[in-house]
OpenMM code with the backbone's topology and positions (N, CA, C; nanometers):
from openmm import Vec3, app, unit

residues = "UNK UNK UNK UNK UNK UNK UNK UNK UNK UNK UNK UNK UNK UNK UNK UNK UNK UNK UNK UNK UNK UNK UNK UNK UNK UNK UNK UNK UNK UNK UNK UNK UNK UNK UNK UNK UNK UNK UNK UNK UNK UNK UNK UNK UNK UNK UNK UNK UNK UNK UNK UNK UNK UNK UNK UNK UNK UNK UNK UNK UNK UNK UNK UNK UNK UNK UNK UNK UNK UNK UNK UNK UNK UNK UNK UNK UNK UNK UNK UNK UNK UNK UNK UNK UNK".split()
positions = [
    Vec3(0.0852, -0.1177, 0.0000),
    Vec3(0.0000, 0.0000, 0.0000),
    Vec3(0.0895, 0.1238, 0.0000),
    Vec3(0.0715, 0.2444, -0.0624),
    Vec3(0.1609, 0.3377, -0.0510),
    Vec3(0.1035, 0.4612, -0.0064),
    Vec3(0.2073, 0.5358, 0.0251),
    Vec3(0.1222, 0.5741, 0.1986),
    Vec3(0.0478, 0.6968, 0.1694),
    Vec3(0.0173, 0.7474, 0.0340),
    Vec3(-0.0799, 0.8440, 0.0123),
    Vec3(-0.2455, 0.7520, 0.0082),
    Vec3(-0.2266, 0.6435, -0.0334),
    Vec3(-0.3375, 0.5375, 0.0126),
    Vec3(-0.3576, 0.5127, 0.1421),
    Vec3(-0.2374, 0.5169, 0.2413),
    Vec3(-0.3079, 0.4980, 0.3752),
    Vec3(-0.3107, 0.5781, 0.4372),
    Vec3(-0.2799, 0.6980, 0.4406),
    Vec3(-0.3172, 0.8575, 0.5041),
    Vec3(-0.4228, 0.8745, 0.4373),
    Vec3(-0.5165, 0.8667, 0.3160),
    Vec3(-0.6221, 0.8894, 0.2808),
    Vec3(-0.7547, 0.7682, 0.3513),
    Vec3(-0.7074, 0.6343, 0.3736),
    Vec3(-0.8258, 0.5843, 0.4502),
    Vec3(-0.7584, 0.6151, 0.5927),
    Vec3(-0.6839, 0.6624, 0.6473),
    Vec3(-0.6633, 0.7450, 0.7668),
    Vec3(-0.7503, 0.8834, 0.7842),
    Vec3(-0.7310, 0.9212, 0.6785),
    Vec3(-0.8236, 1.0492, 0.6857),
    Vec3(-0.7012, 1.1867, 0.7212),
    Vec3(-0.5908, 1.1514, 0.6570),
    Vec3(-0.4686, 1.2435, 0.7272),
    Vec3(-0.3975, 1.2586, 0.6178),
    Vec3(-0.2870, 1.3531, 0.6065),
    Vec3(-0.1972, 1.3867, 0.4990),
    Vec3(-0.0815, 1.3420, 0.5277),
    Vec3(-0.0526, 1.3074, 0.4212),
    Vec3(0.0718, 1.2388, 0.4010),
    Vec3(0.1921, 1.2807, 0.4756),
    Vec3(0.2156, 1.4034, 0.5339),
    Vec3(0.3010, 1.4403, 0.5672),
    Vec3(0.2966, 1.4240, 0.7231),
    Vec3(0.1690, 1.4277, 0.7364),
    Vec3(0.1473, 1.4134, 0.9033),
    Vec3(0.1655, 1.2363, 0.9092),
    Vec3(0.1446, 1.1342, 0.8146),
    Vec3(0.1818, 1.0298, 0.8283),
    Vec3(0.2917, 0.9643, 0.8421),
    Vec3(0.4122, 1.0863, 0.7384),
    Vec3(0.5285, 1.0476, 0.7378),
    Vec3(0.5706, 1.1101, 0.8984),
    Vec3(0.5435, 1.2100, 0.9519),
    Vec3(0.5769, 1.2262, 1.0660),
    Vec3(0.5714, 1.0996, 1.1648),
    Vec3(0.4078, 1.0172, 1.1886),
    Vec3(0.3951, 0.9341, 1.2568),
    Vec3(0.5355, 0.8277, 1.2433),
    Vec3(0.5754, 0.7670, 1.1067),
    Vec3(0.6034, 0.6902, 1.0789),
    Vec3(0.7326, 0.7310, 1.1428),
    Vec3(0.8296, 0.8488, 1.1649),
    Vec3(0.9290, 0.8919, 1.1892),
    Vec3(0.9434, 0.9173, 1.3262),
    Vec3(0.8159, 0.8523, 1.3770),
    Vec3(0.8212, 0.8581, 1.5460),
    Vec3(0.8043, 1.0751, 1.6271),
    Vec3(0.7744, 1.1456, 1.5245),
    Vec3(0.7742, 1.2533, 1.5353),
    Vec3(0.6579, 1.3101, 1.5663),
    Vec3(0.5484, 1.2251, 1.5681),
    Vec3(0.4003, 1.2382, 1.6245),
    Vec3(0.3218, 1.1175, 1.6693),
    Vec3(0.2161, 1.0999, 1.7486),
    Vec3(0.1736, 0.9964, 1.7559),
    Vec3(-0.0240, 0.9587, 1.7055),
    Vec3(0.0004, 0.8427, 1.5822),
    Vec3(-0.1286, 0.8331, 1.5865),
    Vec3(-0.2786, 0.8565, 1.6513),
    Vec3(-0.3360, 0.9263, 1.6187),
    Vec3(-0.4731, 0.8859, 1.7150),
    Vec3(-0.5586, 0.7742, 1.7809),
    Vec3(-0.5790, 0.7649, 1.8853),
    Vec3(-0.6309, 0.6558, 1.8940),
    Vec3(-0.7639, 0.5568, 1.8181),
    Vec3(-0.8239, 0.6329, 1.7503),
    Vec3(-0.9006, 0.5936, 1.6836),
    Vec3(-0.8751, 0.5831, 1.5420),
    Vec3(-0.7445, 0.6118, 1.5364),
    Vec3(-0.6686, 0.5389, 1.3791),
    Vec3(-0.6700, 0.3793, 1.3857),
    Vec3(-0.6258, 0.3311, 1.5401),
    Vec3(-0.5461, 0.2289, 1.5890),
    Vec3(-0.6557, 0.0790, 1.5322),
    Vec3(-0.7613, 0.1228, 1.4705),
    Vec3(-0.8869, 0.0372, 1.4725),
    Vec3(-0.8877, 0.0023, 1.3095),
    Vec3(-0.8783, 0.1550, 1.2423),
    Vec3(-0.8804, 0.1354, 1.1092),
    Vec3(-0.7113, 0.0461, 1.0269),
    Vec3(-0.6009, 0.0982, 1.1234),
    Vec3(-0.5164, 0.0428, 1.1037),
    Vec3(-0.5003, -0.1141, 1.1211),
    Vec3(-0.5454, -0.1393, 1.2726),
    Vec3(-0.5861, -0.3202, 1.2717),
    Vec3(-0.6885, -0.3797, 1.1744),
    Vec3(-0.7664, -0.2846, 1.1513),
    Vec3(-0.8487, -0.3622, 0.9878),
    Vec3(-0.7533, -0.4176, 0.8241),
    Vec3(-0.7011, -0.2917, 0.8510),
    Vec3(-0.5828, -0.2963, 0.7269),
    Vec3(-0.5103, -0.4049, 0.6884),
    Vec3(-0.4573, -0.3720, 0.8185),
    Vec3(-0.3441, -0.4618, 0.8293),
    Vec3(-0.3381, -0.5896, 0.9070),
    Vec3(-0.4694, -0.6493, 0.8969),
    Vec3(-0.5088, -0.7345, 1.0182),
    Vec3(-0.3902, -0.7873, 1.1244),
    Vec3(-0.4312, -0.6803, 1.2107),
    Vec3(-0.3126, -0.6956, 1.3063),
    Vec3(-0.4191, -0.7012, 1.4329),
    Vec3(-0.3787, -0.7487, 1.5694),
    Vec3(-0.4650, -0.7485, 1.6881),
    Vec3(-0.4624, -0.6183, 1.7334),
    Vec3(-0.5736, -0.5408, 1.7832),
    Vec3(-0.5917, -0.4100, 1.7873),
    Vec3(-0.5538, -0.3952, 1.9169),
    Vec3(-0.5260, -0.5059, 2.0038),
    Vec3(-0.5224, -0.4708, 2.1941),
    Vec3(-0.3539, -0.4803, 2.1376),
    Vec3(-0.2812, -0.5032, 2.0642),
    Vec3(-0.1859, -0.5193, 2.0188),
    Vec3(-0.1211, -0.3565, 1.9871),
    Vec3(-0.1911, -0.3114, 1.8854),
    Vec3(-0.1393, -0.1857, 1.8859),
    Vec3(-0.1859, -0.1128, 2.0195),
    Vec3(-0.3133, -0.1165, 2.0749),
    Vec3(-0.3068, -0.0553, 2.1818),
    Vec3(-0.1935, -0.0667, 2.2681),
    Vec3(-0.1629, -0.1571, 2.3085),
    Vec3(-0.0621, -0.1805, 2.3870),
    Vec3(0.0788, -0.1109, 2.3492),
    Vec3(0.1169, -0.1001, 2.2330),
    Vec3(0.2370, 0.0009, 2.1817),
    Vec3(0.2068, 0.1089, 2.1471),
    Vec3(0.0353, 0.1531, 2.1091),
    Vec3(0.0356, 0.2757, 2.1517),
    Vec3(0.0481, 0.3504, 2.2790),
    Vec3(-0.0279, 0.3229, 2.3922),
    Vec3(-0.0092, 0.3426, 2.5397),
    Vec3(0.1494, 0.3387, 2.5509),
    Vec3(0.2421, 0.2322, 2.5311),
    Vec3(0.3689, 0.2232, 2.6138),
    Vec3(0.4336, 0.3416, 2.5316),
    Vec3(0.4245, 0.4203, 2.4158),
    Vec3(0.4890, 0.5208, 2.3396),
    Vec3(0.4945, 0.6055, 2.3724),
    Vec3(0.3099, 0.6528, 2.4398),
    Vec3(0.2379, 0.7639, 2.5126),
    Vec3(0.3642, 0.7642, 2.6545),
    Vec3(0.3851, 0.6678, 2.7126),
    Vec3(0.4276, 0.6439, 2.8395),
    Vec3(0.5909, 0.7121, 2.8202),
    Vec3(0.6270, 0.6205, 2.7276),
    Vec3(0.8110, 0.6543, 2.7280),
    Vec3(0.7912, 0.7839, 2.6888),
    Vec3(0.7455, 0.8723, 2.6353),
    Vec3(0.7681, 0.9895, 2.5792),
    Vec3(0.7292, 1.0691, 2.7039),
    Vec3(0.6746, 1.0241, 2.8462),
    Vec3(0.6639, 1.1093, 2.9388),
    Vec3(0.7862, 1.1077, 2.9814),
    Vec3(0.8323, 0.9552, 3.0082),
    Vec3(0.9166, 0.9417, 3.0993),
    Vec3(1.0914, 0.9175, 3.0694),
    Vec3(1.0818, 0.9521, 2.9627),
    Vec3(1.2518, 0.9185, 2.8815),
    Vec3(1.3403, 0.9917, 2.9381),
    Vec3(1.3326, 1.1066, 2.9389),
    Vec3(1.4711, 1.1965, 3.0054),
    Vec3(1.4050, 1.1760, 3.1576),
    Vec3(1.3819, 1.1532, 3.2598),
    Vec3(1.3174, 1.1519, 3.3476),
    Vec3(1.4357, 1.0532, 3.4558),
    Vec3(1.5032, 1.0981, 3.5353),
    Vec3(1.5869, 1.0229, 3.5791),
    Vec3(1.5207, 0.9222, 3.6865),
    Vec3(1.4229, 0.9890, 3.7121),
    Vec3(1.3446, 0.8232, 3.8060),
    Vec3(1.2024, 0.7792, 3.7132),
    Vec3(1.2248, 0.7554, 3.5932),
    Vec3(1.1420, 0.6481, 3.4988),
    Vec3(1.0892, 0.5655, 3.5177),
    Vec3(1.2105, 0.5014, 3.5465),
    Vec3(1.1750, 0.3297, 3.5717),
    Vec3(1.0952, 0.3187, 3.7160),
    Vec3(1.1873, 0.3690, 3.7915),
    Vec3(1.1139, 0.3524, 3.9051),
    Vec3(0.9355, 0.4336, 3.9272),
    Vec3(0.9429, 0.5604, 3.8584),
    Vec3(0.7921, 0.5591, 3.8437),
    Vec3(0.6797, 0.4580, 3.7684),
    Vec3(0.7520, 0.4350, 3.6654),
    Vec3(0.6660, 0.3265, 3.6061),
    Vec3(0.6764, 0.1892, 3.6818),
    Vec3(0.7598, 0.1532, 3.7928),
    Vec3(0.6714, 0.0540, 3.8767),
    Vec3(0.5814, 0.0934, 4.0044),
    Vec3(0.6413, 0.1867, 4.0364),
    Vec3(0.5030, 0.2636, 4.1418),
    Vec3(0.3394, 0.2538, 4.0514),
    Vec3(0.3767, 0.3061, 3.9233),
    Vec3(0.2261, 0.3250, 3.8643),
    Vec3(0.2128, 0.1561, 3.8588),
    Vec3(0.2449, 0.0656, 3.8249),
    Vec3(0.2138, -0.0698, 3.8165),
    Vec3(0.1330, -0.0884, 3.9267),
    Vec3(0.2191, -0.0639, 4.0298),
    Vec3(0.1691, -0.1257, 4.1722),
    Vec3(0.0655, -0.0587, 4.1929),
    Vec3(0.0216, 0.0711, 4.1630),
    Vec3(-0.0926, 0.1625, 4.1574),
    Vec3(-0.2203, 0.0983, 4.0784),
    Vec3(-0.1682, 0.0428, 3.9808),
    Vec3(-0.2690, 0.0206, 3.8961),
    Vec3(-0.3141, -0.1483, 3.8915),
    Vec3(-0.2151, -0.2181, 3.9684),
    Vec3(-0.2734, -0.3616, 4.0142),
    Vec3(-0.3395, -0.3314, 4.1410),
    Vec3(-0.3495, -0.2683, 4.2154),
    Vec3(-0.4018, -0.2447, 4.3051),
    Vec3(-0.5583, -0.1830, 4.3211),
    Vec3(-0.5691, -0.0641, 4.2009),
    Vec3(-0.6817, -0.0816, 4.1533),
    Vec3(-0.7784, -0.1565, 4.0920),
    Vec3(-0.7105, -0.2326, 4.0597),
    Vec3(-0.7794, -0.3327, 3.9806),
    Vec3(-0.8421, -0.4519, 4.0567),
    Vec3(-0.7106, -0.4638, 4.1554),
    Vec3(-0.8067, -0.5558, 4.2680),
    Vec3(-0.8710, -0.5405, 4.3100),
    Vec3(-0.9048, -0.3770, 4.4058),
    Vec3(-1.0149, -0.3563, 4.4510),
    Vec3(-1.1679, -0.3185, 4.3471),
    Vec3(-1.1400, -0.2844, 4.2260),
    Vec3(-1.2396, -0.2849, 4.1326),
    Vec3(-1.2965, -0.4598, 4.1470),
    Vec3(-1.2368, -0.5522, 4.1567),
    Vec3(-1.2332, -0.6920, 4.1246),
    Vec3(-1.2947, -0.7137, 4.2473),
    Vec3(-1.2587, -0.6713, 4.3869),
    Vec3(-1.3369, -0.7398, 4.4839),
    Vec3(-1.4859, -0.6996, 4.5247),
] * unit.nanometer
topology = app.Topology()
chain = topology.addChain("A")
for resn in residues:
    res = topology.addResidue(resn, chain)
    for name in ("N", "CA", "C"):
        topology.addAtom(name, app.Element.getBySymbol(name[0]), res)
């Protein structure tokens, strides 16, 4: 497919695509659906590398990163349990 074909069933210009592709912007989330159609790919799949992209781009220069991103883990298994109980 060439990518004035897939920025047009994106609904986006080519240039803002070549950005995506160059890691210089990040898709919308509601691309992430039309793109798993495309390309039959699993969509919790791209979700999942969309979110972790969203994430590193908070936390990259960030000298306690890592360690925030296991606080939020533990934050967020924790919610989940009590949602669960």
């Amino acid at each position: 497919m060439l990518q004035r074909e897939l920025a047009a069933k994106l609904f986006i210009g080519e240039g803002y695509l070549s950005k995506i592709e160059n890691n210089q912007k990040m898709p919308k989330r509601v691309d992430l659906k039309i793109i798993s159609n495309l390309f039959q790919t699993d969509i919790s799949e791209l979700e999942t590398l969309w979110l972790a992209n969203k994430i590193y781009e908070i936390i990259k220069e960030e000298d306690q990163g890592i360690a925030a991103l296991k606080v939020a883990e533990k934050q967020a298994k924790y919610t989940k349990s009590k949602k669960n109980d």
